[in-house]
ZADREN-705897 format. One record per residue (C-alpha): chain; z negated, x, y. Coordinates in Angstrom, 3 decimals. Layout:
<sites>
SITE,chain,pz,px,py
SITE,A,Z,X,Y
...
</sites>
This chain:
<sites>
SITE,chain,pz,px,py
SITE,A,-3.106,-9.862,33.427
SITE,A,-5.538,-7.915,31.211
SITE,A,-8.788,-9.944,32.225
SITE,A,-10.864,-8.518,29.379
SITE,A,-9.661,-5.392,30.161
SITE,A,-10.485,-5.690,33.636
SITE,A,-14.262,-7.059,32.948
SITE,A,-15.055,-4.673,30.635
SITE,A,-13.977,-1.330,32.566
SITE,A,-13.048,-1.563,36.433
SITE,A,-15.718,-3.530,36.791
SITE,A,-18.673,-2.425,34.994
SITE,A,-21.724,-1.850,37.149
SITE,A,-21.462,2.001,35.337
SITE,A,-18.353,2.891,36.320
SITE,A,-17.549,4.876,40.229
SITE,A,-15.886,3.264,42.736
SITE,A,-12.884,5.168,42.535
SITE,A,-12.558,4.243,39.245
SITE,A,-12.532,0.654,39.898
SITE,A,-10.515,0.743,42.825
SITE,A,-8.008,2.584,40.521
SITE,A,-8.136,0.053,37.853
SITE,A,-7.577,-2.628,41.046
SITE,A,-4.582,-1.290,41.777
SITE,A,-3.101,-1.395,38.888
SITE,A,-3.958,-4.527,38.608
SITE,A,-2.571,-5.468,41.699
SITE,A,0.565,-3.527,40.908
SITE,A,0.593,-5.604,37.582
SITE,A,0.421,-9.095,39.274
SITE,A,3.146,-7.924,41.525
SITE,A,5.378,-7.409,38.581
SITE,A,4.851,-10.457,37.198
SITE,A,5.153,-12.004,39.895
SITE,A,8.773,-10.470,40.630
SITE,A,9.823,-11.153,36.944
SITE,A,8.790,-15.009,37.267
SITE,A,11.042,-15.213,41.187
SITE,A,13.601,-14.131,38.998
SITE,A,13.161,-16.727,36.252
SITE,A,12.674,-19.612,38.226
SITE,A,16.119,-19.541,39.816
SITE,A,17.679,-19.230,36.464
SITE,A,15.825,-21.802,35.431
SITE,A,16.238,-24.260,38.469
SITE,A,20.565,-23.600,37.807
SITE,A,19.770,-24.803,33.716
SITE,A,17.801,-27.839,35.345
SITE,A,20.690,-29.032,37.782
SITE,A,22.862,-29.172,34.940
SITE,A,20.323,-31.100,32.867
SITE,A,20.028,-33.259,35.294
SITE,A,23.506,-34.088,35.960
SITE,A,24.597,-34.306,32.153
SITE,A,21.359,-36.576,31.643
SITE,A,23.122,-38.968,34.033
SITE,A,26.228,-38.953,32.959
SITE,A,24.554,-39.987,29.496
SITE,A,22.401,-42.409,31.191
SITE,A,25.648,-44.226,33.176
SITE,A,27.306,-44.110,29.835
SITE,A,24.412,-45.481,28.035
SITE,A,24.557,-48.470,30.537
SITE,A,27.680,-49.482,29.907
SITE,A,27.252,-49.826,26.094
SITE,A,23.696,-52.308,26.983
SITE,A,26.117,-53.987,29.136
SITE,A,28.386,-54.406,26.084
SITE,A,26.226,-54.108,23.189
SITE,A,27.746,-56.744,21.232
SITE,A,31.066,-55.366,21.336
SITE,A,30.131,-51.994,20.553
SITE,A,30.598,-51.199,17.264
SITE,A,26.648,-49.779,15.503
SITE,A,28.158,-46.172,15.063
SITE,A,29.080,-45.948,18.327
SITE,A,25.993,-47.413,19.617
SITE,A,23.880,-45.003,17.523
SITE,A,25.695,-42.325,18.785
SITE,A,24.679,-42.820,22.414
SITE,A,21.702,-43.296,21.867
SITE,A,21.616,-39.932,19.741
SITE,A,23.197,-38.205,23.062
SITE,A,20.653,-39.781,25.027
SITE,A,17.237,-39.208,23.116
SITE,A,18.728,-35.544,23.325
SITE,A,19.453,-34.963,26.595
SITE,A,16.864,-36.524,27.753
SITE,A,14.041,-34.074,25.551
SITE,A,15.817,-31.114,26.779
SITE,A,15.480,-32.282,30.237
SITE,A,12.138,-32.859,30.113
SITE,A,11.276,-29.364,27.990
SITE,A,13.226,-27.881,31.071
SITE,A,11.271,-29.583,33.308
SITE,A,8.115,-28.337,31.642
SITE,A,8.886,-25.049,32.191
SITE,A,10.432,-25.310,35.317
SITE,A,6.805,-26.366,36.418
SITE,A,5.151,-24.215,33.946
SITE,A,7.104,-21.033,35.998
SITE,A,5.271,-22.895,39.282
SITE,A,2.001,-23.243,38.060
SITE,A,2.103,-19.163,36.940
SITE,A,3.561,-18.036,40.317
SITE,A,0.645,-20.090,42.298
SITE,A,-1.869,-19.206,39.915
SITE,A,-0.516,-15.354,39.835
SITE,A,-0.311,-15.811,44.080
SITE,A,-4.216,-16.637,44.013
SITE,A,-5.029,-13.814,41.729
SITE,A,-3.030,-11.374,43.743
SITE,A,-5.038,-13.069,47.423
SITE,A,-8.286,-12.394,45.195
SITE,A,-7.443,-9.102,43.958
SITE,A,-6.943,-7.869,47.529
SITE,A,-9.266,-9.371,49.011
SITE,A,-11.747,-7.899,46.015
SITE,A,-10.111,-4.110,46.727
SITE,A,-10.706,-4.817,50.856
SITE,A,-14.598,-5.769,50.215
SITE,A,-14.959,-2.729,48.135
SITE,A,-13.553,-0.351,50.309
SITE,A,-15.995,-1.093,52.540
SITE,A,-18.938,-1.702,50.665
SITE,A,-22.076,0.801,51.089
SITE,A,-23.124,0.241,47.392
SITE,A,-20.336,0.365,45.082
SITE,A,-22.444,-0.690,41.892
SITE,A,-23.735,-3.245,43.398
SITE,A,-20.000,-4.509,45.112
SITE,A,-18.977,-4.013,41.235
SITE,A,-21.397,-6.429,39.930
SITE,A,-20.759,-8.690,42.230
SITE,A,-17.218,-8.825,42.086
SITE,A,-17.685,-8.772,38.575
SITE,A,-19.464,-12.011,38.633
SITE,A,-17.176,-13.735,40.898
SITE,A,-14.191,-12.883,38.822
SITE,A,-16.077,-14.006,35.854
SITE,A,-16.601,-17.476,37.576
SITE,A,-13.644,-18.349,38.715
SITE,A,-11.866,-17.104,34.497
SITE,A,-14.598,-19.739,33.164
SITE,A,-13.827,-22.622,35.930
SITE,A,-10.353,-21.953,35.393
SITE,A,-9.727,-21.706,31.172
SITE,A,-12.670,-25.120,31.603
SITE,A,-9.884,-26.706,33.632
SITE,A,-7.118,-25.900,31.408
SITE,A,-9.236,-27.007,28.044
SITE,A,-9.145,-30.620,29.854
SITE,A,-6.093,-30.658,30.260
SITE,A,-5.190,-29.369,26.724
SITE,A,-6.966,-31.944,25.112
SITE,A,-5.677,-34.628,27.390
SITE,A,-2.043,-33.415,26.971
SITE,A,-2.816,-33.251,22.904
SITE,A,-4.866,-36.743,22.869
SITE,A,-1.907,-38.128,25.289
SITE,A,1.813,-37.285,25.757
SITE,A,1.927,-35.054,22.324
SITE,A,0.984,-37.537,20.334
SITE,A,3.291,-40.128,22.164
SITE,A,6.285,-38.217,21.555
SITE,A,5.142,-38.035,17.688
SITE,A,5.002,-42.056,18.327
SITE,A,9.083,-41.748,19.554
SITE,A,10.411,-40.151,16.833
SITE,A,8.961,-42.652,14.272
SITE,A,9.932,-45.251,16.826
SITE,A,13.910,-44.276,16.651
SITE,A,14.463,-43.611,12.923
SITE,A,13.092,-47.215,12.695
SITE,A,15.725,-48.202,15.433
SITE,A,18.463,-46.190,13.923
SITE,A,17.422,-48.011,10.176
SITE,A,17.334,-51.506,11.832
SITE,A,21.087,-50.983,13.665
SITE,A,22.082,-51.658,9.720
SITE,A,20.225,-54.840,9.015
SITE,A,19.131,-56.414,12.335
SITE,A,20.768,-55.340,15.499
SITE,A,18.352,-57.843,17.654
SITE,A,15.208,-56.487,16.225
SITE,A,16.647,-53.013,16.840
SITE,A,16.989,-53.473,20.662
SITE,A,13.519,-54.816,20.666
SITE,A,12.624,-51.631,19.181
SITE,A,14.464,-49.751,21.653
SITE,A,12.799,-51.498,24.561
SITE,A,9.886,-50.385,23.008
SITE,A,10.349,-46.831,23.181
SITE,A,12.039,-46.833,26.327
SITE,A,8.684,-48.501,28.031
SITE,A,6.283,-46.070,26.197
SITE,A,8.830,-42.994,26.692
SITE,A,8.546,-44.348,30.784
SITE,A,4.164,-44.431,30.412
SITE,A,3.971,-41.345,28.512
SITE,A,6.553,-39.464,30.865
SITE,A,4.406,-41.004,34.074
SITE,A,0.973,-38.974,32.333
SITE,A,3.159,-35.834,32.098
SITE,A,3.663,-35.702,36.064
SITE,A,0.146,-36.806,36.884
SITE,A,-0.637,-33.615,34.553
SITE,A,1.705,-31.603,36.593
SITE,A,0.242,-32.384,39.873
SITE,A,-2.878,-31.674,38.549
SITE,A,-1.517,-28.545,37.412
SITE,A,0.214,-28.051,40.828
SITE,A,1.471,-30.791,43.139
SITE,A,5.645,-29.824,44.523
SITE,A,4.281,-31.512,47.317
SITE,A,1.901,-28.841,48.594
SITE,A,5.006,-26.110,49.105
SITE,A,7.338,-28.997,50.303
SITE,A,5.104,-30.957,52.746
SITE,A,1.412,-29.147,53.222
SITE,A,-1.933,-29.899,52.601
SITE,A,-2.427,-33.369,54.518
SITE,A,0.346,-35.149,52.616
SITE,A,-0.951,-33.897,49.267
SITE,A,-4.643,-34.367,49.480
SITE,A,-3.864,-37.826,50.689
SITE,A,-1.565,-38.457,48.074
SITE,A,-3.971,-37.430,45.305
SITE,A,-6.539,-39.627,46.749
SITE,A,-4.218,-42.360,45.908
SITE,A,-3.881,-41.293,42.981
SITE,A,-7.436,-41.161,41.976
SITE,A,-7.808,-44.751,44.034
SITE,A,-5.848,-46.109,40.475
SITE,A,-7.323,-44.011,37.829
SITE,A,-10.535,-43.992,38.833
SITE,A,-11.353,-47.657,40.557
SITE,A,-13.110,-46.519,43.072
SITE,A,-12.309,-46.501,46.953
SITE,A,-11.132,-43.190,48.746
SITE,A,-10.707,-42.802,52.431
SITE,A,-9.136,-39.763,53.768
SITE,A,-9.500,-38.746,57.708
SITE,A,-7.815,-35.737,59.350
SITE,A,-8.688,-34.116,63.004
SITE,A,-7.293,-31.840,64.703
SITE,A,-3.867,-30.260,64.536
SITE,A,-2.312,-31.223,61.457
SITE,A,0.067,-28.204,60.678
SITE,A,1.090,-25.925,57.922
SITE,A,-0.732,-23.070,56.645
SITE,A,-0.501,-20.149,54.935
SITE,A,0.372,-21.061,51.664
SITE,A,-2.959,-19.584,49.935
SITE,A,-5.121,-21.321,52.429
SITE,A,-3.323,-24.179,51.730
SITE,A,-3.696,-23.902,48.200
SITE,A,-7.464,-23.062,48.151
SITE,A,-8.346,-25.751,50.808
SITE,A,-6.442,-28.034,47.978
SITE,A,-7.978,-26.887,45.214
SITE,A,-11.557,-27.650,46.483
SITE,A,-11.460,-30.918,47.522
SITE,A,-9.164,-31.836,44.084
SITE,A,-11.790,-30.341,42.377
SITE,A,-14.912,-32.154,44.333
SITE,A,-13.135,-35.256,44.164
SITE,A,-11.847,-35.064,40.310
SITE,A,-15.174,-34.601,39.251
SITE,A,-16.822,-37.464,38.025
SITE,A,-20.385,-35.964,37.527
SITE,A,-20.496,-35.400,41.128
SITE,A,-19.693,-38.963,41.938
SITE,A,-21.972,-41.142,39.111
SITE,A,-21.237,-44.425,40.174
SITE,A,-19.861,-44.153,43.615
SITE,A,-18.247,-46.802,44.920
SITE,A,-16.840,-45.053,47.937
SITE,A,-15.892,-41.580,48.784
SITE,A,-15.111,-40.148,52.093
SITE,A,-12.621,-37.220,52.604
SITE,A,-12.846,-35.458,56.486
SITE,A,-10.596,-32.520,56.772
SITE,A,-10.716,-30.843,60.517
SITE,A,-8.333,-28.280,61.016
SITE,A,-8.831,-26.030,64.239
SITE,A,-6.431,-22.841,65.557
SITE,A,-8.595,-20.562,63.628
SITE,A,-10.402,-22.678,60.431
SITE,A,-10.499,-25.358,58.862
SITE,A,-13.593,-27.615,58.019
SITE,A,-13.773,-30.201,54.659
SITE,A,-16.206,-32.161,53.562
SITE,A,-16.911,-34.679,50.425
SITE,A,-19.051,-37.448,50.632
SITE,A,-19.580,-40.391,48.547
SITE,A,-22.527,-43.274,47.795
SITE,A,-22.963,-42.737,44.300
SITE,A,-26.524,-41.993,42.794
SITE,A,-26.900,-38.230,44.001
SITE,A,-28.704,-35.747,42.096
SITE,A,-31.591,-33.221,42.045
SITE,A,-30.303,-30.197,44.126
SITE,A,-32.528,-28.460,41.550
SITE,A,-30.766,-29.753,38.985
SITE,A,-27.029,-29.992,38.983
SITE,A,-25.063,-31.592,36.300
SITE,A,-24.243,-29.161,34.345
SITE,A,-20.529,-30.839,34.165
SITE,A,-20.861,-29.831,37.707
SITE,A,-22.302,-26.443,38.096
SITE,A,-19.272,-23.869,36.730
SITE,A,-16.961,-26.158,39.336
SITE,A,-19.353,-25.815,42.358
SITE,A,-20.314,-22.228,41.767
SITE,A,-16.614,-21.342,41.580
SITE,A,-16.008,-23.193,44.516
SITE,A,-18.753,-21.073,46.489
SITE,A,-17.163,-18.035,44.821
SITE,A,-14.075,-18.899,46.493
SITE,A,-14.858,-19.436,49.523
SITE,A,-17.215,-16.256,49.899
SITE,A,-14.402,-14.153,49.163
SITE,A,-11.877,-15.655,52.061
SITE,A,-15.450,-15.146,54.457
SITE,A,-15.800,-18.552,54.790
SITE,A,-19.178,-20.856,53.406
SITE,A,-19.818,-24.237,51.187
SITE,A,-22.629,-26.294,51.838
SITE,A,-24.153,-29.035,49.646
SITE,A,-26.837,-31.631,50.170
SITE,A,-27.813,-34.363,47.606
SITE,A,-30.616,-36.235,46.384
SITE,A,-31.429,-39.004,43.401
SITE,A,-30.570,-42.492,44.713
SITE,A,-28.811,-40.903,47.995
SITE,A,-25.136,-39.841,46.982
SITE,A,-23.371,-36.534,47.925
SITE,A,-22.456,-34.741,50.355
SITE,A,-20.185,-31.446,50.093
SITE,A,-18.701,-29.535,53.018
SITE,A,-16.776,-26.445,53.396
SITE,A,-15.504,-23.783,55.969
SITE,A,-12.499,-21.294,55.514
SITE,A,-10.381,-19.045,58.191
SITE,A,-7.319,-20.460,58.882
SITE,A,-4.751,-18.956,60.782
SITE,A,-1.787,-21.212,61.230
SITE,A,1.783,-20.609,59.602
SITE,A,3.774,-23.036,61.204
SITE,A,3.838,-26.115,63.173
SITE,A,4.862,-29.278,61.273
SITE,A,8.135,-30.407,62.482
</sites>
């Protein structure tokens, strides 16, 4: 989508409304596209997985057999399953990573296509069209910066972390494959080696791709996956989580879903929001026609005057967010009295949960 292109003419406070309701629909039309093109590569892709998947067991159930046997096995052979292995086991997981790359595009290019429309709707109706510019303009620009923040974390963690692990495994097997000549015993304790840090580093890669965007949310709904993450969190963070649902616990539509996610992730991954809490408390109330979240913890709090600035981008896009889908966010904090953040959102419900 051509952001920049975007900011700088549909929505500059100088140009008419027709203008930028022109350059929306194109934009719109754009996303669509995109959209359409990534349906299509996602079920080719998901027919390349399966057979990953299957040939990477085959492998696996082979490469069983000769630990089961290793000292029978002549080193050739042994060497060449573990070749097979190491190789269809990276092109597995590249697959995998674009299998969930494909995801992550089609939610994030789902969200932009909710905004866009719901962007072109508040125009259309607005009495002041510079002023329904500007805003926009500013919300848009928000939610870019909150969003290319987010993925410069995880950039850095993915460099600082699994990147540099799998750097780590090739060194790790050319030493195997050199030791197979000399010292088959300190080879296999080489191999057990790799094959616990290959099982760690693989472990980070899906916590980064339910940070990037849980399965879980399409396959079971929100309840399961905010709960879920607050596990998660529970061990990487050390602190206690406690997650409380009322009302009817059903599905709903799928961007509803996904914004209702994305907040509370967001208020709960953020650790200058929650300086040395020892406790957080997640209430989600979901009614017929909204639902109701709110984040509260006992850490120190903070001047409502003063937000951490590590803080302020992730709030304000928050606010953005919900403004747009007509529905409010609500904060209230002081020093020495933890947190407290609620939201409210239209809901209208998709399905019941079987």
């Amino acid at each position: 989508m051509a952001v920049s292109d975007a900011k700088d003419g549909a929505f500059a406070g100088s140009m008419s409304s027709g203008s930028a309701m022109e350059e929306l629909d194109l934009e719109i039309t754009q996303t669509q596209r995109e959209l359409a093109e990534i349906d299509l590569l996602l079920g080719q892709s998901k027919g390349e997985l399966d057979k990953l998947t299957q040939r990477n067991a085959t492998i696996t159930a082979h490469l069983q057999q000769i630990q089961n046997q290793i000292d029978d096995v002549p080193a050739p052979d042994i060497r060449v399953a573990y070749d097979a292995a190491l190789e269809a086991q990276q092109r597995l997981v590249v697959m995998r990573g674009q299998f969930e790359k494909l995801h992550s595009d089609k939610a994030r290019l789902e969200r932009q296509l909710q905004v866009l429309k719901k962007v072109k709707e508040a125009g259309s109706t607005e009495a002041k069209p510079q002023e329904s510019a500007r805003s926009t303009q500013n919300s848009i620009e928000v939610m870019i910066q909150a969003q290319e923040q987010e993925r410069q974390r995880l950039s850095r963690q993915m460099h600082d972390g699994p990147a540099q692990a799998l750097s780590n495994f090739i060194l790790q097997t050319e030493i195997a494959l050199r030791l197979f000549e000399v010292d088959q015993e300190q080879a296999r304790q080489e191999l057990n080696s790799l094959k616990a840090a290959a099982s760690s580093t693989f472990q980070k890669v899906r916590d980064f791709i339910f940070d990037l965007r849980p399965m879980m949310l399409d396959d079971l709904g929100l309840v399961p996956t905010i709960k879920r993450y607050a596990d998660y969190l529970v061990e990487k963070m050390g602190v206690e989580i406690a997650v409380s649902v009322t009302g009817s616990e059903r599905r709903l539509e799928p961007y509803i879903e996904v914004v209702v996610f994305r907040a509370v992730q967001e208020l709960l991954s953020n650790n200058a929001l929650h300086a040395q809490a020892t406790n957080i408390k997640v209430q989600l109330d979901i009614t017929e026609h909204q639902v109701r979240a709110s984040v509260e913890d006992n850490g120190r709090g903070f001047d409502m005057h003063a937000v951490p600035s590590e803080a302020e981008l992730t709030l304000k896009a928050i606010r953005e967010r919900m403004d747009l889908l007509g529905g409010t966010f609500d904060m209230d904090s002081a020093a020495g009295q933890g947190a407290r953040f609620a939201f409210v959102v239209p809901a209208e419900a998709k399905a019941p949960i079987p």
